[in-house]
C-alpha positions in Angstrom: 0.0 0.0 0.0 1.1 3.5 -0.6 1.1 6.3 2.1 -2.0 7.7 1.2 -4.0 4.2 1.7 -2.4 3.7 4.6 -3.1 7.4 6.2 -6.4 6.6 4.6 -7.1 3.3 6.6 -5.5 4.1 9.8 -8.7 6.4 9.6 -11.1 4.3 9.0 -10.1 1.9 10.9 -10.0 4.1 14.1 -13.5 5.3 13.2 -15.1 2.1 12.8 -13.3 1.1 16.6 -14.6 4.8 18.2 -17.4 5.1 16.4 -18.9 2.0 17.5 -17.5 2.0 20.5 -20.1 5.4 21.0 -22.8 3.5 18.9 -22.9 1.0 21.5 -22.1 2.7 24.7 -24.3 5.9 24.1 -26.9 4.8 22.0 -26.0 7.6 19.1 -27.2 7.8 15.8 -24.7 10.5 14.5 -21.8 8.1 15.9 -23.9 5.2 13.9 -23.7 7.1 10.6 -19.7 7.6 11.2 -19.9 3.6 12.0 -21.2 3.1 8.3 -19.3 5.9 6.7 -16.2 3.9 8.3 -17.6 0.2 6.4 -17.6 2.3 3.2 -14.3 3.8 4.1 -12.9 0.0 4.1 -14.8 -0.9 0.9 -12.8 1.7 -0.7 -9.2 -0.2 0.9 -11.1 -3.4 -1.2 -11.6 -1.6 -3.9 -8.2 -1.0 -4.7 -6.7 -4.1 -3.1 -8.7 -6.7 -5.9 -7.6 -4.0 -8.4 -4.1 -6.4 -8.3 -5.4 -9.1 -6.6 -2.7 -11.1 -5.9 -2.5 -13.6 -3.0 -1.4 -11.1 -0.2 -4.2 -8.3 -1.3 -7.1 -11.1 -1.3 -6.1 -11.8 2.2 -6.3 -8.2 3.2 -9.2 -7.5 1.2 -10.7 -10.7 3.0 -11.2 -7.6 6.1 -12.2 -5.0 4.2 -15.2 -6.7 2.4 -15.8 -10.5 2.9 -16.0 -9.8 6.4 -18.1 -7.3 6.9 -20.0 -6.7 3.1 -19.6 -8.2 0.0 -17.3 -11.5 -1.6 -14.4 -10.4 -2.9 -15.1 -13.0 -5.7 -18.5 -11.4 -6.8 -16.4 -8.3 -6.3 -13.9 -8.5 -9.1 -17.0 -10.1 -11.3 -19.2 -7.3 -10.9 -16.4 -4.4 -10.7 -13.2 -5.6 -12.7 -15.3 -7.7 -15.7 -18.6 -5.7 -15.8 -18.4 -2.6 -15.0 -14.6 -1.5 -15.5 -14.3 -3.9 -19.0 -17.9 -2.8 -20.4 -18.5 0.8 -18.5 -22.4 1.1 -18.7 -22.5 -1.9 -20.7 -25.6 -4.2 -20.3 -24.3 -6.2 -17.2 -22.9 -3.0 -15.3 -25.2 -2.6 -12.4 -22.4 0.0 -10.3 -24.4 2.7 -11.5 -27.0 5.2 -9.8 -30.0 4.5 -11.7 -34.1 5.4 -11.4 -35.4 8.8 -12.0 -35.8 9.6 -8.2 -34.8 8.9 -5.0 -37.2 6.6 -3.8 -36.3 4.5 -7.6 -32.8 5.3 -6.8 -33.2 3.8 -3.3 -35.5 0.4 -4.5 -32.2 -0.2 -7.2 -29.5 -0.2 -5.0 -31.5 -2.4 -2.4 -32.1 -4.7 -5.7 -28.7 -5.0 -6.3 -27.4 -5.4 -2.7 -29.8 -8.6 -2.4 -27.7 -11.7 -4.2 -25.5 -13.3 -1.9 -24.8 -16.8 -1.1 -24.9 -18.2 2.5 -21.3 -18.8 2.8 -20.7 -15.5 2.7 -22.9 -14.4 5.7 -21.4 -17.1 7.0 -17.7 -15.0 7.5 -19.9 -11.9 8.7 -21.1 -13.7 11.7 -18.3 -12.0 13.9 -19.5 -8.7 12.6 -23.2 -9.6 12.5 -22.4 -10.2 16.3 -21.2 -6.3 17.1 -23.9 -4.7 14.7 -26.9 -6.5 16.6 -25.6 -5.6 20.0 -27.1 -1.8 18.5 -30.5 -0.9 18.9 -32.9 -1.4 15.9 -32.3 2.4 14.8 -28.8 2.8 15.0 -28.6 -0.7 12.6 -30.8 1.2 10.1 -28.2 4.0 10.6 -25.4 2.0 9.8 -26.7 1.2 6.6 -28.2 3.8 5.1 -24.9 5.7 5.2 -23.1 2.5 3.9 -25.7 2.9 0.7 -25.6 6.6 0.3 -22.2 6.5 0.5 -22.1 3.9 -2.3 -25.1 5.8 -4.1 -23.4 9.4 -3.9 -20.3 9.2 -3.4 -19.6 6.8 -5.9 -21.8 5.4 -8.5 -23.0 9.2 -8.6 -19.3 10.0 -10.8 -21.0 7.9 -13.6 -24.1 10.6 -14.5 -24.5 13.1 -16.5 -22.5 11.1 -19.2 -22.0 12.8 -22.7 -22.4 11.2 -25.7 -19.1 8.9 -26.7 -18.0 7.8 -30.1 -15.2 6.1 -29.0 -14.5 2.2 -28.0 -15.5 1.0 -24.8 -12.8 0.4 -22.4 -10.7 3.4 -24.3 -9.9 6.4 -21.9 -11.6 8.8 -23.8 -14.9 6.5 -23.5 -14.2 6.4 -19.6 -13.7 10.2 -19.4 -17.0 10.3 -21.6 -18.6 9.0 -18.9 -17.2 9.7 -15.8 -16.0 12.6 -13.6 -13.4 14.0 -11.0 -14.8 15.4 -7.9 -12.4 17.8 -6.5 -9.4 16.0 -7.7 -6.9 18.4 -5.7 -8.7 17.9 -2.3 -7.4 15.9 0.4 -10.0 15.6 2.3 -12.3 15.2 0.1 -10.4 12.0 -0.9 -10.8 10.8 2.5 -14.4 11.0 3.0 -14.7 9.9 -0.8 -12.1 6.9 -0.6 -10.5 8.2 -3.4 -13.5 7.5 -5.6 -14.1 11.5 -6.1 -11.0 10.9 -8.6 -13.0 8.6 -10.4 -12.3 9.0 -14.0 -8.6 9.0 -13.2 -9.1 5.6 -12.0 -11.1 4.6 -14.5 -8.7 5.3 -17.0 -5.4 4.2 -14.5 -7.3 1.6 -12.6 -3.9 0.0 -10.7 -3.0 3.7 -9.6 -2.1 4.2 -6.2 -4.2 7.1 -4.4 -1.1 9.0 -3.8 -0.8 8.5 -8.1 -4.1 9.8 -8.7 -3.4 13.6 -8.6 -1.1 13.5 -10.7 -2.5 11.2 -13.4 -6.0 13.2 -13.5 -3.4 16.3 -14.2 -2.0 14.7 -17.4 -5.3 13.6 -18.5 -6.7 17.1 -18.3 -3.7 18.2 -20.5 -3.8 15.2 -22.7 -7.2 15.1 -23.2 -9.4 18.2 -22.4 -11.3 17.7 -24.8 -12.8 14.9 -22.5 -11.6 15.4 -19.0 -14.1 16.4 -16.4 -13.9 17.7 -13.2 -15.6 19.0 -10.8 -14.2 22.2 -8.8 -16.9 24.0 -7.0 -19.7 23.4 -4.9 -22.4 24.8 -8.0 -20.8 22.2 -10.4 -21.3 19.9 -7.6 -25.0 21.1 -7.0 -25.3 20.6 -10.7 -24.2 17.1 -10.8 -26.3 15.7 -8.2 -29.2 17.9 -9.9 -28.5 16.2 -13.6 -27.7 13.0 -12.1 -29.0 9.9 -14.4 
């Protein structure tokens, strides 16, 4: 890992410990939401881990999703061969779609349903600390994990323009995805890196502390197609057009 995953995960990781440390102890919702913000926030360390996933990062990734979301084998099939090799293709389903919230909402609870047995199986342990919160703070936890996934992430794929170009070239991947402050650290943070989205679409082994400076040469080498996002209007907009 490079020293921005790392600074990255030390955070989460000490989040996910206080915050539900709080959750549990004082009943809290706020510290509930920072409890699911912290699950996305590991997600993220996943994310990039199966990205290369050799024998040492399927182990660590083992952590950051088996254990406490998703397989890391359905994973790489729904985010390395669907959606990164066919970006909106027909089998892509890592995409905020439904022409309101409440449709947005009914899609990504769709989606979240197909898992095998198995893999609850290896949540157990962390089935075991969520239900030891009350009913409410549960609900919390979750809907932060979704909107994160909803708006921080699959949210970089609307708005799309039209592309001529071949799927799986960068200008189709710029075509149809953006950088959200690209220059921010923090908003890396809270994003997991995702805000730097076409960057990674287009470099998807990057390291977060290569991101920067890859989204800089795409912006030179392709301006045509680079998008990003540098104030909070353009941000308004996005989540306005988002489809």
């Amino acid at each position: 890992m490079d020293k921005t995953t790392i600074s990255h995960l030390l955070i989460y990781i000490g989040t996910f410990i206080s915050s539900y440390y709080v959750s549990f102890n004082y009943h809290s919702i706020i510290s509930s939401l920072l409890f699911g913000w912290s699950i996305y926030g590991l997600t993220t360390i996943g994310h990039d881990l199966l990205h290369k996933p050799t024998s040492l990062n399927r182990f660590w990734s083992f952590f950051c999703l088996d254990a406490i979301i998703i397989s890391s084998d359905d994973w790489i099939q729904m985010h390395n061969k669907e959606h990164h090799a066919d970006l909106k293709g027909d089998k892509d389903i890592m995409l905020l779609k439904g022409d309101n919230l409440v449709e947005e909402w009914v899609y990504l609870l769709e989606i979240s349903k197909n898992s095998s047995v198995i893999n609850h199986i290896y949540r157990l342990p962390f089935y075991y600390l969520l239900f030891q919160l009350h009913w409410y703070q549960i609900i919390a936890v979750y809907f932060n994990v979704f909107f994160c996934l909803a708006y921080f992430t699959y949210i970089t794929h609307s708005d799309s323009v039209p592309s001529i170009y071949p799927v799986g070239s960068i200008q189709h991947n710029l075509d149809n995805t953006w950088d959200i402050f690209p220059e921010s650290w923090l908003c890396g943070l809270i994003f997991g890196s995702i805000n730097i989205h076409a960057t990674h679409h287009c470099f998807p082994t990057c390291s977060r502390s290569e991101l920067l400076t890859k989204s800089r040469y795409l912006a030179k080498r392709y301006p045509q197609n680079y998008r990003s996002i540098n104030t909070l209007q353009g941000l308004y907009n996005l989540y306005k057009n988002r489809k």
